[in-house]
N, C-alpha and C positions, 0 to 999 in steps of 0.2 A: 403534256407537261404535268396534266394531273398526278395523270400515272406514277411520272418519274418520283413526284413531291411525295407519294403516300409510299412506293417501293425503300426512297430513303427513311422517312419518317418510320418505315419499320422495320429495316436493317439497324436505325438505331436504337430502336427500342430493343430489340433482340440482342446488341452488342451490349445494352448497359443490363437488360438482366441476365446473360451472359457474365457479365464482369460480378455479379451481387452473386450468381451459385458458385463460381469460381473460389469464395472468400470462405473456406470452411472453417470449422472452429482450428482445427491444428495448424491451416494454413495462416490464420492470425496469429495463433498462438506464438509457432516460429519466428514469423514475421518482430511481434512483442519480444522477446528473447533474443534474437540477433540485433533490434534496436537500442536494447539498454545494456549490450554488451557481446552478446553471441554465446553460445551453449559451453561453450570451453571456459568462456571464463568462470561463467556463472557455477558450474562447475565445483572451481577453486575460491570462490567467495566463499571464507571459513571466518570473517570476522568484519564489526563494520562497528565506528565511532561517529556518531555526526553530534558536532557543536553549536549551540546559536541560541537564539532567543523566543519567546511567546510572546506579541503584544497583545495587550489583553485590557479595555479598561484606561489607557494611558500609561497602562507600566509595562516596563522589559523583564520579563522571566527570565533567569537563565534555566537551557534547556541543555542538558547532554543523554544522550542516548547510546548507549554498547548493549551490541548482541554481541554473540557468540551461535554458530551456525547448529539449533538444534538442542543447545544445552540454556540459553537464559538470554532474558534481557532485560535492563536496567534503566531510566530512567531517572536520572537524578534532577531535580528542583530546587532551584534556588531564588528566592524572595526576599527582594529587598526590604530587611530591617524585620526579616524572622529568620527563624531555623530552617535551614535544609531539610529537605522532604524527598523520599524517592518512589519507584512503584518496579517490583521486581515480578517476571513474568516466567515460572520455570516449565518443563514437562510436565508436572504434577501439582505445582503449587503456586502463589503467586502471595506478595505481600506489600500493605499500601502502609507509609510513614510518612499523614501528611500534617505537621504540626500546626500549620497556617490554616488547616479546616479544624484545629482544637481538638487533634490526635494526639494521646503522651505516649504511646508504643505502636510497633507495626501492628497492623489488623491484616489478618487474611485475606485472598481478594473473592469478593463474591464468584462463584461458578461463572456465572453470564460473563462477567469481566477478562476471568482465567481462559474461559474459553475463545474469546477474540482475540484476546493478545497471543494463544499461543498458535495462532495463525503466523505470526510475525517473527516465528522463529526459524521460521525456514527463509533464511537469508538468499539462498539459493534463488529464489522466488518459487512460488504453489502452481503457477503455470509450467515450469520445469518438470519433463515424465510427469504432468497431473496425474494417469488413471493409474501405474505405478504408484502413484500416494496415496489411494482411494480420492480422490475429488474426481468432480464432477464438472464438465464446463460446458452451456450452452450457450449457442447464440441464437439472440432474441431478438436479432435483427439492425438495422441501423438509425442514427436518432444525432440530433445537432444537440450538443449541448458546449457550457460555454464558448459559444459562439461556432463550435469546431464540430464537423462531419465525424460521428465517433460510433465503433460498433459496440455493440451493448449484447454484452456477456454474463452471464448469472456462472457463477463460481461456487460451488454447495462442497465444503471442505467435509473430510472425513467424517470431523468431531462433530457435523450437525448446523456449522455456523454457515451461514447464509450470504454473499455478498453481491453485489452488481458493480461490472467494472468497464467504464467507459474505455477506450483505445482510439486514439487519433487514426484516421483513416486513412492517412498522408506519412506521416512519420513511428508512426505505431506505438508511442507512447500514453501510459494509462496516466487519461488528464483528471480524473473524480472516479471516486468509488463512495457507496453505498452500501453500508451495513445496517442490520437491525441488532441492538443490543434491549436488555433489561435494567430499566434504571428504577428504583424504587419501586418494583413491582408492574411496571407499566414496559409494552416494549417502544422503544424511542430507535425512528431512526437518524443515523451519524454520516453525514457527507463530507468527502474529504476530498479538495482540489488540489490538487497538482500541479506545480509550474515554476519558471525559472530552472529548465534542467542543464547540467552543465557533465562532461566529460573529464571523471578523474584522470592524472595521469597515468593510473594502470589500464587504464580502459573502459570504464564501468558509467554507466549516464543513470545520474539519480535527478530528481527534483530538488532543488533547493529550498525549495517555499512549499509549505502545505499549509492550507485553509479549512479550519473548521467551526463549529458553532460556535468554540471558546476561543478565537481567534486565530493568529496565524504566525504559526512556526516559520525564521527565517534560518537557515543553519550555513555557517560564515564556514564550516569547516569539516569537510567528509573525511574517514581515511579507514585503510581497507588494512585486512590480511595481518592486524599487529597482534603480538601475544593478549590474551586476556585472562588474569589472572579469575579465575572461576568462583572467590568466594565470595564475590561482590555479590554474587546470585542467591546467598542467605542472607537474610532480613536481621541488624546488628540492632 
């Protein structure tokens, strides 16, 4: 009976590190990409508008967000009982107008800042053909975090920028990521939770809710694929 107890005990051990080499990085990778949509669509993802708010503090920010897949994205801010403020992020440049931090014109966006955000232009998602894109994706293994069995992947984009990005193990959605940016000279890292994801009706599974240091983005209104007039991506 010994026997049988220790020949199971290491047919199982063998099936679960068996199932952990099985899990390679492209094989997640696909996995994530068929989850939030599938490679066909992600594809044709050429534009994305999401609407909603920041609480922050006790107040509701309004928050709207337009890309444009590759050429810009926008940001617009609205504070109750100031001016609008926005932060534009393009291939080359990028521009902050935020008059509630005691801005009276756009200011360019620091390098560290430009460099993160234009991560975020690739609508398409940076796990789509990565090595094609010059990035880099390894895994570093697997790790619970909010509460969820997630594997933990280091993403080293083209331009240098750094990120760590959690994947549910279960459903393959990326629940938190992890970037280091430069804030005032100092580098600071930025965690950003993921959750409440919902399926547009074209097909496409976003997060509804992202949580960061400065609180948490809820956005009442995704939508895909509509014109986007391009000038909004210069700084007026």
């Amino acid at each position: 009976m010994k026997q049988i107890k220790k020949t199971l005990l290491a047919l199982f051990l063998l099936v679960g590190v068996n199932a952990v080499k099985a899990q390679t990085v492209d094989e997640i990778v696909d996995k994530y990409i068929t989850a939030i949509g599938g490679k066909e669509k992600m594809l044709a993802l050429n534009s994305l508008k999401m609407e909603g708010s920041l609480s922050v503090q006790g107040f509701d920010i309004g928050i709207t967000v337009t890309i444009l897949n590759g050429k810009g994205s926008r940001t617009d801010i609205t504070v109750p009982g100031q001016s609008d403020g926005y932060r534009i992020i393009t291939p080359t440049k990028g521009w902050n107008f935020l008059p509630f931090q005691g801005q009276s014109s756009p200011e360019e966006a620091p390098e560290d800042q430009l460099k993160s955000g234009q991560s975020g232009l690739d609508l398409q998602s940076p796990f789509l053909n990565y090595a094609a894109k010059g990035h880099k994706i390894e895994l570093l293994g697997t790790e619970k975090t909010e509460g969820t069995d997630c594997f933990k992947l280091k993403i080293t984009y083209k331009n240098g920028k750094v990120s760590t990005v959690f994947v549910d193990t279960k459903n393959y959605y990326r629940i938190k990521s992890v970037s280091t940016i430069n804030v005032n000279g100092e580098d600071t890292e930025i965690e950003t939770v993921y959750s409440d994801f919902k399926k547009t009706p074209e097909g496409y599974v976003f997060p509804y809710s992202q949580t960061t240091p400065n609180g948490t983005i809820s956005y009442t209104s995704i939508t895909v694929n509509k014109p986007v007039d391009e000038s909004i991506f210069k700084a007026n």
